[in-house]
N, C-alpha and C positions, 0 to 999 in steps of 0.2 A: 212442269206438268208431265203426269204419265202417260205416258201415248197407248191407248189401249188394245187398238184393232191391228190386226196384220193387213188383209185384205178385205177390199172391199167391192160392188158390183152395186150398179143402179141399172134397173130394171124400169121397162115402161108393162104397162097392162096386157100387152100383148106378150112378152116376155123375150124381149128384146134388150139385149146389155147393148144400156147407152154410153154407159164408162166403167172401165174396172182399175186397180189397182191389185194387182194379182203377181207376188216376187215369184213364186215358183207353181207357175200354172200345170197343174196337172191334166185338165180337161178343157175343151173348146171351150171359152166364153159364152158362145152363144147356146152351147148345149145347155151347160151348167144355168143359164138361164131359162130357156125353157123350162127344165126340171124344177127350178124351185117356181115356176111360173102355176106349172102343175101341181106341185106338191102343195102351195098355198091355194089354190082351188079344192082340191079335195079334202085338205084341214077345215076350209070354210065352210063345206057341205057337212063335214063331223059336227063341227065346234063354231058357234059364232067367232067373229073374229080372225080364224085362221091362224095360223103357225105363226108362232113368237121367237120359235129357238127347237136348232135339236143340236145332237150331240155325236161326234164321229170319234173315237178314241181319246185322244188329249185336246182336241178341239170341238171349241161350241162355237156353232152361225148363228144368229143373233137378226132377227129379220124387224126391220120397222116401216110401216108404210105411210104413207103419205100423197094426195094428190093424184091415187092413182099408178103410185111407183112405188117398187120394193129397192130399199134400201139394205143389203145383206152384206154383213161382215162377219168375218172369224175372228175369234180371240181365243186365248187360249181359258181352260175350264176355271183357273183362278181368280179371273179377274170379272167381277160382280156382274150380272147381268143387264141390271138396273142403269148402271154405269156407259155400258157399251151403248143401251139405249138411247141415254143422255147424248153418250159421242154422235149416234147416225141422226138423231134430232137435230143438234148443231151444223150436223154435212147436208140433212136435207133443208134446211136455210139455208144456210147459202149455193146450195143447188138451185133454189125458185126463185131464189137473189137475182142471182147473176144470169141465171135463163129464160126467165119468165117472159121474156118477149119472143125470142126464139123458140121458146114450146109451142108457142099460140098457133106458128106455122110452120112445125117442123116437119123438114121434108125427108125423115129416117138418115140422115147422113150424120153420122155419131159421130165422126172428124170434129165438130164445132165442139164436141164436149172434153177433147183431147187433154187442153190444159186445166181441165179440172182439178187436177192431182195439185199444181201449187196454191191452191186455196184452200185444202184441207192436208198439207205435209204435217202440220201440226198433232192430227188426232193418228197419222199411221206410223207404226214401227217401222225403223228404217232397219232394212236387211245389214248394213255392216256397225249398225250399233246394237243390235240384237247377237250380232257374231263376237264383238267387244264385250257384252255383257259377262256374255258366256264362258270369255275366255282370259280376260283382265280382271 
């Protein structure tokens, strides 16, 4: 299977990164949160719906929501879009899986959501197989 996202960030309504997966974080988590927190608010006010995807040089973020929570991953611009969706579909099930009792009273401590990352290692690129790619 192709692993199709680099990173990834779950988002509650408020716009609070409840878990990210981020190799080479350039910006606070919790900023970059906010902003797409924003930025899909006022897509919503344009455009029913709200923001799907935009596009920063060689990378497209890819947003999918769900229950209330923005689901946003990067991929690179190759890899289908449709595709990516499919992948944060998959990660947002088994997010409501495995939390779904923990949501009902959670108390903003994103600690609980830490081991997220090995129930979805599958859909993300690993940074030293991606550096392998590139160079084997």
């Amino acid at each position: 299977m192709v692993k199709v996202l680099q990173d990834i960030w779950i988002l509650n309504e408020s716009g609070i990164v409840v878990f990210s997966r981020v190799f080479n974080p350039k910006v606070n988590e919790q900023l970059f949160g906010a902003l797409m927190t924003a930025l899909n608010s006022f897509a919503t006010e344009l455009a029913k719906g709200g923001l799907s995807n935009f596009e920063l040089s060689s990378i497209r973020f890819t947003i999918y929501k769900d229950k209330g929570y923005l689901f946003v991953a990067n991929s690179g611009k190759k890899v289908k879009e449709k595709r990516v969706q499919e992948e944060l579909k998959i990660i947002a099930e088994k997010f409501f899986n495995k939390y779904s009792t923990i949501l009902e009273s959670w108390d903003s401590d994103v600690n609980v959501f830490a081991n997220f990352n090995e129930d979805i290692e599958d859909s993300l690129e690993d940074t030293l197989k991606k550096f392998q790619k590139a160079f084997w």
